[in-house]
GUNUPA-392038 format. One record per residue: residue in one letter; y, x, z of N, C-alpha, C in turn. Coordinates in steps of 0.2 Angstrom, whole numbers, padded with zeros to 4 digits, always signed. Each point is the difference from the previous one (the first is absolute). Layout:
N
AYXZYXZYXZ...
! end
This chain:
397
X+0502+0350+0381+0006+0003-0002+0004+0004+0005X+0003+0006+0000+0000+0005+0004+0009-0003+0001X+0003-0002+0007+0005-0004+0001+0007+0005+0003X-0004+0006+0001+0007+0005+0003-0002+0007+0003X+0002+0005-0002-0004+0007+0001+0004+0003+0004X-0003+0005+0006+0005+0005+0003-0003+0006-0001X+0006+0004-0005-0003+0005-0001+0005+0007+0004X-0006+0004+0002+0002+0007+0003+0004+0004-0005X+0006+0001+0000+0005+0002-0005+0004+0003+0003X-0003+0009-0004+0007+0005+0003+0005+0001-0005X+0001-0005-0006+0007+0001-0004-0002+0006-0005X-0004+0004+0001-0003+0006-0005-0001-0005-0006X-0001+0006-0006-0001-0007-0006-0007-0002+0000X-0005+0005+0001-0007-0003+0001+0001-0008+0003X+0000-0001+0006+0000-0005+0002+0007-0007-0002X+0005+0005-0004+0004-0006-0003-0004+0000-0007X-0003+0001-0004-0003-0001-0005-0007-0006+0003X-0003+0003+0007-0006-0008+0001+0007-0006+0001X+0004+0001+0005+0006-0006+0002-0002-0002-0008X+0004+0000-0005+0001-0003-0006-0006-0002-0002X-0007+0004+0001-0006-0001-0005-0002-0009+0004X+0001+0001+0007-0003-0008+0005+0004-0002-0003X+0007+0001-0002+0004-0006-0002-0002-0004-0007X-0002+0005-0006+0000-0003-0005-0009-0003+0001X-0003+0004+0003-0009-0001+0000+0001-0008+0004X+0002-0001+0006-0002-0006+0005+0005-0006-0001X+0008+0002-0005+0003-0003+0003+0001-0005+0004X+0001+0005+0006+0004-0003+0007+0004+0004+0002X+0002-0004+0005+0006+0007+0006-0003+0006+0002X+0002+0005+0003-0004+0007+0001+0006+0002+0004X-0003+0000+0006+0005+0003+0007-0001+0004+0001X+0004+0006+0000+0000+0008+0003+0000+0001+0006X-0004+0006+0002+0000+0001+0005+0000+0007+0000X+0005+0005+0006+0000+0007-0001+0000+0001+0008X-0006+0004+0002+0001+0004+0007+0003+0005-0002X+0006+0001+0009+0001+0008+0000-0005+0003+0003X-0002+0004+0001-0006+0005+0003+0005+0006+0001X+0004+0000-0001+0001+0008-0001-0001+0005-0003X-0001-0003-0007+0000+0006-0009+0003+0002+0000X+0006+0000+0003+0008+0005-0001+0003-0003-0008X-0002-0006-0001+0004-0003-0005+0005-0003+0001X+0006+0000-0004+0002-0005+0001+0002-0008-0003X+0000-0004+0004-0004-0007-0001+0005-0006-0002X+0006+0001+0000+0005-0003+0000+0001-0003-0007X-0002+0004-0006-0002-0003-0006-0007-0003-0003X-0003+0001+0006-0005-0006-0004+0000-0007+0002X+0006-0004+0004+0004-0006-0003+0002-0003-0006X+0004+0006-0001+0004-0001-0007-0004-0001-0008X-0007+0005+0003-0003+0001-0008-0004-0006+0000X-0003-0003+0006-0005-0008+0002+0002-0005-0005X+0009-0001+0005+0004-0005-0004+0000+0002-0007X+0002+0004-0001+0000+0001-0008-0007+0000-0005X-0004-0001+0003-0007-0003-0002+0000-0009+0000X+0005-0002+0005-0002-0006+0000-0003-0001+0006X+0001+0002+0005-0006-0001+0007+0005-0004+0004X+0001-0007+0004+0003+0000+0003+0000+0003+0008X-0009-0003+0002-0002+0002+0007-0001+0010+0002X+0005+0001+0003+0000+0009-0001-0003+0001+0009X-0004+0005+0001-0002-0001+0007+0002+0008+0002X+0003+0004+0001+0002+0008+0003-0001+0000+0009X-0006+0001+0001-0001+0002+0008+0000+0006+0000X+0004+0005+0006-0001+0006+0004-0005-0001+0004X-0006+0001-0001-0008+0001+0005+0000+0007+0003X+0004+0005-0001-0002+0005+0004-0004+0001+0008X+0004-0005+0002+0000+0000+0007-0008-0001+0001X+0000-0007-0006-0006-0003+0002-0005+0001-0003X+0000+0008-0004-0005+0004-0006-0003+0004+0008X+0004+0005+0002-0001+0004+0002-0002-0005+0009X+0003-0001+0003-0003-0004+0006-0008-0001+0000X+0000-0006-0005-0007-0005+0000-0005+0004-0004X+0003+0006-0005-0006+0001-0005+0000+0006+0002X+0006+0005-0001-0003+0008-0001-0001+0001+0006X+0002-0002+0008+0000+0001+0007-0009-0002+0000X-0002-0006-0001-0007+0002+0003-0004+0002-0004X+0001+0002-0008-0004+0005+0000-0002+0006+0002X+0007+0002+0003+0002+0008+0000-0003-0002+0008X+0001-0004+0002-0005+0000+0008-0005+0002+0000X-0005-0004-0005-0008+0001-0003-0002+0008-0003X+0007+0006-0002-0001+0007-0003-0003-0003-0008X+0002-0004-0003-0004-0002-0006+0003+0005-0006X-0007+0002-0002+0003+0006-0006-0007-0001-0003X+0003-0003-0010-0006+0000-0003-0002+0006-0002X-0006+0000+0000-0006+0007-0005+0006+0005+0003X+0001+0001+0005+0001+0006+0005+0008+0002-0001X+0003-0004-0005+0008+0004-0002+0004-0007+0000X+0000-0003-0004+0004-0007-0002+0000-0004+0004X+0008+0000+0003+0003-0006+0007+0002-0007-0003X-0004-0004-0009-0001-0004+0001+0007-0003+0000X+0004+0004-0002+0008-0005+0000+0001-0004-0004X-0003+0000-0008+0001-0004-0003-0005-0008+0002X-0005+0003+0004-0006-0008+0000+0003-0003+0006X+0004+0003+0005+0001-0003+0007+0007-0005-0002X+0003+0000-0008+0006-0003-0001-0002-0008-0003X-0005+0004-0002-0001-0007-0006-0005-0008+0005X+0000+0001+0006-0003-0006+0003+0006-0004+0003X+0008+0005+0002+0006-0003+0001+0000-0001-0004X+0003+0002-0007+0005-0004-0010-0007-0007+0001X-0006+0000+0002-0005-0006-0001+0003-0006+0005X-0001+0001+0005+0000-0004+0006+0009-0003-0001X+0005+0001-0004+0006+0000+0001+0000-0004-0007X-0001+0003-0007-0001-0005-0003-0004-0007+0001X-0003-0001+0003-0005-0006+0001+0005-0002+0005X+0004+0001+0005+0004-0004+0004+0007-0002-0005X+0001+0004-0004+0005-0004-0004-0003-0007-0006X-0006+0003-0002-0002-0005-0005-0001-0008+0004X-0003+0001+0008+0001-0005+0004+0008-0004+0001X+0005+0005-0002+0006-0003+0002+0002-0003-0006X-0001+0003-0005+0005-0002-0006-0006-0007-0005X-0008+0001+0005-0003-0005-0004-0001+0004-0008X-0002+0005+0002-0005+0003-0007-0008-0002+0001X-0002+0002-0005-0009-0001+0001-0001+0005-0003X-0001+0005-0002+0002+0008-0003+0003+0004+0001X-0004+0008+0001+0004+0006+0002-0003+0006-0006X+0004+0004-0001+0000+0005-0005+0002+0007+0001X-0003+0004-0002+0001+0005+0003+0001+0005-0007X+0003+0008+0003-0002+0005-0009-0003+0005+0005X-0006+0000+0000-0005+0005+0000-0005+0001-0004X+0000+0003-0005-0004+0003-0006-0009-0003+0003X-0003-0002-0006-0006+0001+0001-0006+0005+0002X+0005+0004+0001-0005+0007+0002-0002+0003+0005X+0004-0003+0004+0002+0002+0006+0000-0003+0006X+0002+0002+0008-0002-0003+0004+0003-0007+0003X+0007+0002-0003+0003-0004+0003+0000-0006-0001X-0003-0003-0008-0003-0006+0000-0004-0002+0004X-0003+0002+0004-0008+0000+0004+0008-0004+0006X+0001+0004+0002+0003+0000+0007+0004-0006-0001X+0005-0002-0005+0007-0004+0001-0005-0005-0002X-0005-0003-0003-0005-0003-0001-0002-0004+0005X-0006+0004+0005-0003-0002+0006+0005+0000+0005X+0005+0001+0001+0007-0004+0004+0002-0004-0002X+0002-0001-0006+0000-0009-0003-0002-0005+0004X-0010+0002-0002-0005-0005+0003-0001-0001+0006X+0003+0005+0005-0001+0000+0005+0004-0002+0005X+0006-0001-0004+0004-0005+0003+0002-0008-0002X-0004+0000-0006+0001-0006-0002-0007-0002-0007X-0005-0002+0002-0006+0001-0003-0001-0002-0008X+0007-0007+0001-0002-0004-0006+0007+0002-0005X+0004+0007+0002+0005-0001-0003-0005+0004-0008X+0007-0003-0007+0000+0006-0005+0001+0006-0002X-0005+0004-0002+0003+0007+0000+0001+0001-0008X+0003+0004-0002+0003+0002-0007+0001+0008+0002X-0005+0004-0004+0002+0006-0002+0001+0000-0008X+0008+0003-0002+0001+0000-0007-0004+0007-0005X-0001+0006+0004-0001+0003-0003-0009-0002+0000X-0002-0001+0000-0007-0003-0001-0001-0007-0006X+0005-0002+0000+0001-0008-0005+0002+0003-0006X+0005+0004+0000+0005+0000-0006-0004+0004-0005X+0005+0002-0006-0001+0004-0003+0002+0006-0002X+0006+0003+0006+0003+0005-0003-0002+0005+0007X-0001+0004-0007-0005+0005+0003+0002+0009-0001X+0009-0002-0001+0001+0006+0000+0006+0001+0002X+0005+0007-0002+0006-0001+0004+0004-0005-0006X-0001+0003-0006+0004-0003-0005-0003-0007-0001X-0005-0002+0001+0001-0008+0000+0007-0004+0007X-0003+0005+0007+0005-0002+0004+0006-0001-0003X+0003+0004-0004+0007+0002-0001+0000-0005-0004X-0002+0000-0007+0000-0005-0006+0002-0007+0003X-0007-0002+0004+0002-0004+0004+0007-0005+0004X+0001+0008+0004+0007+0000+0003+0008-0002-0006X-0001+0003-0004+0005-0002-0006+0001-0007-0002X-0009-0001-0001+0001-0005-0004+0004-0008+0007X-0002+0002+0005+0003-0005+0004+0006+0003+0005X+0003+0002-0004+0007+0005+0001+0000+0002+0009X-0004+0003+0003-0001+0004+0006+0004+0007+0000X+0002+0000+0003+0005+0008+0000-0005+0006+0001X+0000+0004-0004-0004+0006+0000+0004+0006+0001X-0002+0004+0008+0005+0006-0001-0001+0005-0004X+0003+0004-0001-0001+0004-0005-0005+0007+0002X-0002-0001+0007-0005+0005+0003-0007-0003-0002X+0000-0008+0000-0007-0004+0000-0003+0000-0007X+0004+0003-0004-0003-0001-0007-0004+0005-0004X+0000+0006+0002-0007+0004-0001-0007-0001+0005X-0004+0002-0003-0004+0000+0007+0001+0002+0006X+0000-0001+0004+0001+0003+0008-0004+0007+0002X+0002+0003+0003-0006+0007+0001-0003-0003+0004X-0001-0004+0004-0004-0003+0007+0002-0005+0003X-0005-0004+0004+0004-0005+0003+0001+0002+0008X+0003-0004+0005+0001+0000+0006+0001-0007+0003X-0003+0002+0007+0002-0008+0005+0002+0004+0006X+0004-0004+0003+0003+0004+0007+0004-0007+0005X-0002+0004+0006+0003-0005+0004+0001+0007+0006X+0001-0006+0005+0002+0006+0006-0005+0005+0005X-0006+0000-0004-0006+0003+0003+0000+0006-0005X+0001-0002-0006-0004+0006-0005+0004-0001-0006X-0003+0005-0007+0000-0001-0005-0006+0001-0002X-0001-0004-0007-0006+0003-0004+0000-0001-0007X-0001+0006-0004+0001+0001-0006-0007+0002-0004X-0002-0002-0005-0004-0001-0007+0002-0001-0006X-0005+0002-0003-0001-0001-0007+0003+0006-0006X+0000+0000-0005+0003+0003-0005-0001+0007+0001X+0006+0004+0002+0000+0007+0003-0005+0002+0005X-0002-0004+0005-0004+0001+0004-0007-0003+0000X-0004-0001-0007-0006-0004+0000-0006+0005+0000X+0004+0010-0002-0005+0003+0001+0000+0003+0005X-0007+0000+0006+0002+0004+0006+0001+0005+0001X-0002+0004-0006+0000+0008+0000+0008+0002-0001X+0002-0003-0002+0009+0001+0000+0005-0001+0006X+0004+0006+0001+0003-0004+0006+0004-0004-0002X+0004-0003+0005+0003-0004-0001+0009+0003+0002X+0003-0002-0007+0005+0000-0002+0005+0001+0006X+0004+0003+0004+0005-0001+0006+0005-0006-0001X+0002-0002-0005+0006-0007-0002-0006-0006+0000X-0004-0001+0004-0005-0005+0003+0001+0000+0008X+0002+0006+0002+0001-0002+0007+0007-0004+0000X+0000-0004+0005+0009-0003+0003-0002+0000+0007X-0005+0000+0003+0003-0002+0008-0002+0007+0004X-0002+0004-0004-0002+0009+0004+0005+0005-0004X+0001+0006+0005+0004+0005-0006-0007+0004-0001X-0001+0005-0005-0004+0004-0001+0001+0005+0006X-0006+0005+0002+0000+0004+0005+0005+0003-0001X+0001+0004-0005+0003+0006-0002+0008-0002+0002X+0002-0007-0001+0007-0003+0002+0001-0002+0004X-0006-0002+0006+0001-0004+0004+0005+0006+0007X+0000-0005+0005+0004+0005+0005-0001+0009+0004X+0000+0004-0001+0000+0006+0002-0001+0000+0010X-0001-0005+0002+0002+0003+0007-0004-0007+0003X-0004+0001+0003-0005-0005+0005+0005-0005+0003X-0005-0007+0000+0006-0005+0005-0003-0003+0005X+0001+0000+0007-0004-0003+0004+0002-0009+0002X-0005-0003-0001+0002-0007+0001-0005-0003+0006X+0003-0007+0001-0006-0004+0008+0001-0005-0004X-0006-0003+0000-0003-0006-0002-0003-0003+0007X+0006-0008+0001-0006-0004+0008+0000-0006-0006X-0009+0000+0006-0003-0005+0000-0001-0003+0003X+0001-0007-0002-0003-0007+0005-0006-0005-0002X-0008+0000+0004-0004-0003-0002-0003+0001-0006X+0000+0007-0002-0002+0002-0007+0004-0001-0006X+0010-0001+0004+0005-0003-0007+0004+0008+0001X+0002+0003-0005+0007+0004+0000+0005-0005+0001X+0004+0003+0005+0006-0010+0005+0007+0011+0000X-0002+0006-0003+0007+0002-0001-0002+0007-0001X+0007+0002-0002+0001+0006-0002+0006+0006+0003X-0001+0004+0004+0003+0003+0007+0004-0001+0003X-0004-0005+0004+0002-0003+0005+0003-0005-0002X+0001-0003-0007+0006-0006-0003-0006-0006-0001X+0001-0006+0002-0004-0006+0000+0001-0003-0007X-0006-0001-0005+0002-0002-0005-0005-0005-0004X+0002-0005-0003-0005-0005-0004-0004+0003-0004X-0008-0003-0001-0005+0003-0005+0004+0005-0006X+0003-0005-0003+0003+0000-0009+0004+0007+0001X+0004+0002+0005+0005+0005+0003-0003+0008+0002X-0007-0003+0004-0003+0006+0001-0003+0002-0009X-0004-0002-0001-0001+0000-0008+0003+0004-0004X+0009-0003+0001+0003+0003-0004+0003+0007+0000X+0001-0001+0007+0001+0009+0004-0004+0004-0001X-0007-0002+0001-0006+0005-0001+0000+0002-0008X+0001-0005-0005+0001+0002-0007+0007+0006-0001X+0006-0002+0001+0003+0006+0001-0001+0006+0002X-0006+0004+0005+0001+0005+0003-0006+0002-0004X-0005-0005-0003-0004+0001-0003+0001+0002-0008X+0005-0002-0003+0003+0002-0007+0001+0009+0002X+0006-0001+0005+0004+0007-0001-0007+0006+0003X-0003-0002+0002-0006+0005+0003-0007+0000-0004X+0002-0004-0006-0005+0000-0006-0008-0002+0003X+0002-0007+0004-0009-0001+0003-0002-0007-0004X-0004+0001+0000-0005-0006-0003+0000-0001-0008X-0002+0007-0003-0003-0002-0006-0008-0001-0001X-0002-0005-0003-0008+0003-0001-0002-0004-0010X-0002+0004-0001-0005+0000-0008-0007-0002+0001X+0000-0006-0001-0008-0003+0001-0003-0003-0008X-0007+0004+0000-0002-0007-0004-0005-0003+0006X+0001-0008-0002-0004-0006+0006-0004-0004-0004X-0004-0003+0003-0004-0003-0002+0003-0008-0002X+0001-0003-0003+0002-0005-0002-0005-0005+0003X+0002-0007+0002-0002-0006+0002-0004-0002-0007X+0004-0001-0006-0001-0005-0005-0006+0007-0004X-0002+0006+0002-0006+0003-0002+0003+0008-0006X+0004+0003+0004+0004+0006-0007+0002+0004+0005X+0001+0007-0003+0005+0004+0007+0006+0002-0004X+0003-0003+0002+0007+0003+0001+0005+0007+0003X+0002+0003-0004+0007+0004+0004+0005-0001+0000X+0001-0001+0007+0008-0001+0002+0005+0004+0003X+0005+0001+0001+0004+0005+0003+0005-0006+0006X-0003+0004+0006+0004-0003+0004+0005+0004+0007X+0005-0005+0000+0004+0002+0006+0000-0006+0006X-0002+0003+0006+0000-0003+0007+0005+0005+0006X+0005+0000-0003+0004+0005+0006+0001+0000+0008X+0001-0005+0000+0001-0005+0008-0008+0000+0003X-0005-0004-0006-0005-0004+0003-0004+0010+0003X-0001+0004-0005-0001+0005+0001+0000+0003+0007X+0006+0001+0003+0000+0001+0008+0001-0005+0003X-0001-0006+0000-0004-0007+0003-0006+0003+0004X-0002+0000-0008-0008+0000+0002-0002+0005+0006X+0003+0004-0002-0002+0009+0005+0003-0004+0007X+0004-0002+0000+0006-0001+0006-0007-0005+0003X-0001-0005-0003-0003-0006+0004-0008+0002+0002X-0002+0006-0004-0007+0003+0004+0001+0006+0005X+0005+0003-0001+0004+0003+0006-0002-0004+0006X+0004-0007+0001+0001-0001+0005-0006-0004+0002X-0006-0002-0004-0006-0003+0001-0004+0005+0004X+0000+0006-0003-0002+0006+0005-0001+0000+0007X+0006-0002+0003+0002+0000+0006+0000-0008+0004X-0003-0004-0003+0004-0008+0002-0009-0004+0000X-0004+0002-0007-0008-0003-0001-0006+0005+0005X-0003-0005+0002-0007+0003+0002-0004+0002-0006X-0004+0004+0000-0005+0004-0005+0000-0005-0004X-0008-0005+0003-0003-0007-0001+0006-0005-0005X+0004+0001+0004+0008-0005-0005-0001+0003-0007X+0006+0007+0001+0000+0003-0005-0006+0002-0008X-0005+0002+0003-0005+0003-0004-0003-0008-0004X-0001-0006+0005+0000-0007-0007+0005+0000-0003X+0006-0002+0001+0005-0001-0003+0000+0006-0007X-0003+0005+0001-0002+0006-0007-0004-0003-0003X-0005-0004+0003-0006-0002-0004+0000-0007-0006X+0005-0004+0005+0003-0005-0004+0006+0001-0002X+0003+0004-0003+0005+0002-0005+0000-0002-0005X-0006+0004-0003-0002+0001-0007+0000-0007-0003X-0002-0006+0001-0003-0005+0003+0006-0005-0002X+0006+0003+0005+0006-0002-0001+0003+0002-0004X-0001+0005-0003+0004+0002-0006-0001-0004-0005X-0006+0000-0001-0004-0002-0007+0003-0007-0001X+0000-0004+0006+0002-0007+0000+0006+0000-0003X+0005+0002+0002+0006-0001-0002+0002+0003-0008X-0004+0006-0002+0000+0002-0004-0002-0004-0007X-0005-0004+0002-0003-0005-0005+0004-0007+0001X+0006+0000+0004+0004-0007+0000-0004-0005+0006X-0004+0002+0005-0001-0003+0005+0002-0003+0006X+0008+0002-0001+0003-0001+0006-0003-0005+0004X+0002-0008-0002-0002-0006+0001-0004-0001+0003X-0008+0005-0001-0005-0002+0001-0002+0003+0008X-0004-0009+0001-0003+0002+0007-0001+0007+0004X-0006+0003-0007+0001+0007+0004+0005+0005+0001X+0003-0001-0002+0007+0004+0000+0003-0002+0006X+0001-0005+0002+0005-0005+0006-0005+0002+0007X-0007+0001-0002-0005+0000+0005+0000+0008+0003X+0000+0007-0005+0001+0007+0000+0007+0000+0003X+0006-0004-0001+0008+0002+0003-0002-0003+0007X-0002-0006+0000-0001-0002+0010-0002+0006+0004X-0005+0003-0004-0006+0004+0003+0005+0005+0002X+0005+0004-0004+0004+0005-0001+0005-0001+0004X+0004-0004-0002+0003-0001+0005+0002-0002+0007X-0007-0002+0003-0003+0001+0005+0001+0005+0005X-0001+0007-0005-0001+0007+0003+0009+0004+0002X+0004-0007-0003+0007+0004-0001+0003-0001+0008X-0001-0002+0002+0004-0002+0006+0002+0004+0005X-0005+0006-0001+0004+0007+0004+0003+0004-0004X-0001+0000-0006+0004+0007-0005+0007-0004-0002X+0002+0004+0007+0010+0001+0001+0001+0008+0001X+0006+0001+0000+0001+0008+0001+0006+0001-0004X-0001+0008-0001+0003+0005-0003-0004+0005-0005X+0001-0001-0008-0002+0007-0002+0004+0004-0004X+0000+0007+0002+0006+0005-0003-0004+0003-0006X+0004+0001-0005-0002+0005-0007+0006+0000-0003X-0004+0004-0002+0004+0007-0005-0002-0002-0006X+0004+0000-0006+0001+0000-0005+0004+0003-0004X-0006+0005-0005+0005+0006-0005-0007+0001-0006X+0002-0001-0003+0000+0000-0010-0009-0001+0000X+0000-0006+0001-0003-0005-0002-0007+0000+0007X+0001+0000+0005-0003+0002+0005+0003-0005+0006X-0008-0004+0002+0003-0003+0006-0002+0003+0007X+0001+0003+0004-0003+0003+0006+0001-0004+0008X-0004+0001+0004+0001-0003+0005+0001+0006+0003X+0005-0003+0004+0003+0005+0008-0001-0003+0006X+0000-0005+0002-0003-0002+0005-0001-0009+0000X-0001-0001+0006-0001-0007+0002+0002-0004+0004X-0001-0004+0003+0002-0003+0009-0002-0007-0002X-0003-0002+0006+0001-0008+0001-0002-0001+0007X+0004-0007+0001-0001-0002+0008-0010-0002+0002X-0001-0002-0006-0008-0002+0000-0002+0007-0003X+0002+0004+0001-0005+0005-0002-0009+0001+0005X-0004+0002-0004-0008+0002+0000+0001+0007+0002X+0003+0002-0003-0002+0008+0000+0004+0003+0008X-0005+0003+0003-0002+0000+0007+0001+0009+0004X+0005+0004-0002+0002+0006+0001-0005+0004+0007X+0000-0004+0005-0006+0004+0003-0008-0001-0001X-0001-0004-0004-0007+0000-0003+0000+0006-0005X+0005+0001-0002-0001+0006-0005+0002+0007+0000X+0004+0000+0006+0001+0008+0003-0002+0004+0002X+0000+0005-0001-0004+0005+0001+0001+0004+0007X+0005-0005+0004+0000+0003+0007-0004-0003+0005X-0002+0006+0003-0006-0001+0006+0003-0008+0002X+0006-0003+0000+0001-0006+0006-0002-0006-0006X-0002-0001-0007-0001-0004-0003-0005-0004+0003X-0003-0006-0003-0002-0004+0001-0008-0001-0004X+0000+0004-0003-0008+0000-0006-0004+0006+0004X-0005-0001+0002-0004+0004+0002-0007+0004-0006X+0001+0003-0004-0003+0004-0005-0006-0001+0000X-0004+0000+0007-0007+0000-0001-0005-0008+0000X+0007-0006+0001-0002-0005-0004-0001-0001-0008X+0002+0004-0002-0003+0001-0009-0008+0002-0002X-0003+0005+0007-0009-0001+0000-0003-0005-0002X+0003-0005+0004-0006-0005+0002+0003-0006-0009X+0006+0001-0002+0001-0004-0007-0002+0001-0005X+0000+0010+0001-0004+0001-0007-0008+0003+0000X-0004-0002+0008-0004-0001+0000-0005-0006-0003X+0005-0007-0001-0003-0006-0001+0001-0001-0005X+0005+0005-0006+0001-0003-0007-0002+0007-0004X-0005+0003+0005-0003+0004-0004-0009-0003-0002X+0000-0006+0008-0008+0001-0002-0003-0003-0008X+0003-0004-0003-0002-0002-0007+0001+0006-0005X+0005+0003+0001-0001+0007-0003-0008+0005+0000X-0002+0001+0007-0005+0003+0002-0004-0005-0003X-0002-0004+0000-0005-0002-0002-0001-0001-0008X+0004-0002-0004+0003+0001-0006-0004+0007-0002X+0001+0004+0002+0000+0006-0003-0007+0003+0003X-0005-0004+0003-0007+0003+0004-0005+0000-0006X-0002+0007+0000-0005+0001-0005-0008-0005+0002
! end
């Protein structure tokens, strides 16, 4: 018999419809719990709607700080981008909302966690395998896999019948849904199920469109310390802070939309519409400054084991050894990528203008072309003499 549930609860009615559904299915307690991430919601009323469920135990944490430090920071150390476009914001959240639930169900003395993540999807996979990963023998309860309501209007019917407030926007179908926090957005379904159709502009929230975005180029410096963005010109600022600034310049300058369909984990492909404003010149800013800071040999693995890293995280493997074993490695290589990098940003375009750092590689008199430089031209004979001979013989009649 299942003794106390803590359920991941943004107050939306999906997830106050499972709140009610544990209550009358399990009869027991059902602790909420709602991270800030930085959705841009606001959060101040899903106390109110808890209690009026009946919830005593209500848990509301601000995690930004420690979203963006401990999870989007080393991924973005590692350049992790899945199937070549997607920065992976919604999988890099869901091993926080896991590891934070199971810390509360240790406090309050649950033995079950619950989550609303549809059967179809990834994020079963992922809040799932953080459950067990932080706690092997806990309960897991996915409602939409048990239940039977399988549609909006059972939702809502539902919701009636156990007097849940339904706003008056929740009551038709939705055109789409959305997750967001302070890395990204992502939008699916309904309107956007076909990929040949574009996508709608009243989908976007965290980008302008080109055509509205800013008229006049902006130039900005991004430092880096040890592979971390630590500011924004010349001002010293927490992960969460830098995030949020580069999101800002990122909206009004219309960067980081991308329309993917992905390969899905649970076996389907999906299209999604996403926005990454900030992580978008992150990413440029941080191999910018890798440029200058990794040796070749550094560099070019850390490419090779990306993919690798992506995949994990993608498929909800934060946890797992190899994942912990690929950030050592990578993180490893951070320890000189400090500096400076300058870009430009105008209508939907990140550019690099320049670079600096104290540990710079890049070695001005090896590369110039003045008689007093330091490379002597006719050592290039004898290199590509030697990486020719497999060529020559390769190719002997």
């Amino acid at each position: 018999m299942t003794k106390k549930i803590v359920l991941a609860y943004s107050g939306g009615l999906d997830t106050s419809v499972i709140l009610k559904w544990l209550q009358v299915k399990y009869k027991c307690p059902v602790v909420t719990f709602t991270a800030d991430l930085g959705q841009g919601e606001e959060l101040s009323p899903v106390k109110g709607k808890a209690q009026s469920l009946g919830v005593e135990e209500i848990f509301i944490d601000d995690l930004r700080e420690e979203f963006v430090r401990d999870y989007v920071y080393p991924m973005f150390r590692a350049n992790a981008i899945y199937e070549g476009t997607y920065f992976l914001g919604t999988a890099i959240a869901r091993p926080l909302i896991a590891k934070r639930q199971i810390e509360i169900a240790n406090i309050v003395g649950a033995d079950a966690v619950a989550h609303g993540a549809t059967g179809k999807g990834n994020d079963q996979v992922r809040f799932e395998l953080g459950y067990y990963a932080n706690k092997h023998d806990i309960k897991v309860i996915s409602p939409w896999r048990e239940w039977d309501l399988n549609s909006r209007n059972d939702l809502i019917n539902f919701a009636e019948k156990h007097q849940i407030p339904i706003a008056k926007d929740k009551r038709g179908e939705a055109p789409f849904s959305t997750d967001a926090n302070l890395l990204h957005t992502s939008s699916e379904g309904k309107v956007l199920e076909d990929p040949w159709v574009e996508a709608p502009e009243y989908v976007y929230s965290r980008t302008k469109s080109l055509e509205n975005s800013k008229g006049e180029p902006e130039e900005i410096i991004v430092s880096f310390k040890n592979g971390d963005a630590v500011g924004i010109n010349n001002n010293n600022l927490k992960p969460h802070e830098v995030l949020n600034m580069l999101n800002s310049y990122g909206y009004e300058h219309g960067i980081g939309r991308e329309d993917i369909v992905e390969n899905r984990f649970v076996g389907m492909k999906s299209r999604g519409i996403y926005e990454t404003p900030g992580g978008t010149i992150l990413a440029k800013a941080h191999r910018a400054i890798e440029s200058i800071t990794l040796d070749r040999g550094e560099a070019h693995l850390k490419d090779e084991l990306m993919p690798k890293y992506a995949e994990a995280i993608y498929n909800g493997l934060w946890f797992s050894s190899e994942r912990i074993a690929l950030q050592n490695l990578i993180d490893s290589t951070q320890f000189n990528v400090n500096g400076d990098v300058k870009l430009k940003l105008f209508k939907g375009n990140v550019i690099i203008n320049g670079r600096r750092s104290p540990n710079s590689k890049y070695d001005l008199s090896m590369v110039s072309f003045d008689e007093k430089g330091d490379y002597d031209q006719r050592d290039a004979e004898g290199f590509i003499k030697i990486n020719s001979l497999r060529l020559k013989n390769f190719n002997k009649k």
